[in-house]
C-alpha positions in Angstrom: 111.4 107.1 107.0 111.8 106.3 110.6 114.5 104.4 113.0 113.6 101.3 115.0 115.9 99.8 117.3 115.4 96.5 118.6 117.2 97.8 122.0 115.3 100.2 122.8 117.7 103.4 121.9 116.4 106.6 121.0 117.0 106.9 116.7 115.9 109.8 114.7 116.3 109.6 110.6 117.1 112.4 108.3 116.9 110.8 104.8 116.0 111.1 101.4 115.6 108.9 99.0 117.3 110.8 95.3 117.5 109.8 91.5 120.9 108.8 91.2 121.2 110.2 88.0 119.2 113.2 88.3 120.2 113.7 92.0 116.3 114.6 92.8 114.3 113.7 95.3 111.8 110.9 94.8 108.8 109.5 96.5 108.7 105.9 95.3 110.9 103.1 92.9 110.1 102.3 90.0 110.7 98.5 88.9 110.6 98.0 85.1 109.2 95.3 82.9 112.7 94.1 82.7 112.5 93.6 86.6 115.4 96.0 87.7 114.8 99.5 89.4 116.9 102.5 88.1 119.7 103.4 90.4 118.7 105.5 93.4 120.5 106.9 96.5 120.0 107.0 100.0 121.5 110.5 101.9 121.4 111.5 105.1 122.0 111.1 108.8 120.9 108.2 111.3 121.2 109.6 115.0 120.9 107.8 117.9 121.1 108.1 121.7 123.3 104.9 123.1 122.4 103.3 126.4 125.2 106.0 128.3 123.5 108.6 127.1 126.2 109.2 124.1 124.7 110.7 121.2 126.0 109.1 118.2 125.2 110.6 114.3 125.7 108.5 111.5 126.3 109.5 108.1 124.4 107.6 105.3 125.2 107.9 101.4 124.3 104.6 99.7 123.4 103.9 95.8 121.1 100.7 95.1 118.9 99.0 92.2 116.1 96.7 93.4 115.1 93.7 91.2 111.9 91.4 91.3 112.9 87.8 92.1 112.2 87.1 88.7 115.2 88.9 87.3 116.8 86.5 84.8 114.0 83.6 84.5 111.6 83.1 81.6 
């Protein structure tokens, strides 16, 4: 993964994407026939140089599923 900011700051990524369950690393989701993804995690660190020069470092642990947008219809 890599940062993008519309501003132009400086931002450097240090994630990985985990099995929630598992708590291993993983190189892609996987979406079931039912339509939902299992649950995954997103750890790491977001850095990122601020238009003063201030070095900022953000912390990232988040858990997700992703669905299809058919989740739920026939």
């Amino acid at each position: 993964m890599e940062g993008l900011s519309l501003g132009g700051a400086i931002v450097t990524c240090d994630l990985e994407l985990c099995d929630s369950k598992r708590g291993e690393g993983v190189k892609c989701v996987k979406i079931s026939t039912d339509g939902l993804s299992g649950e995954y995690s997103l750890v790491g660190t977001i850095t990122f140089v601020d238009p003063l020069g201030c070095k900022h470092k953000e912390y990232v642990n988040r858990q997700f599923r992703l669905a299809n947008g058919h989740v739920g219809t026939p």
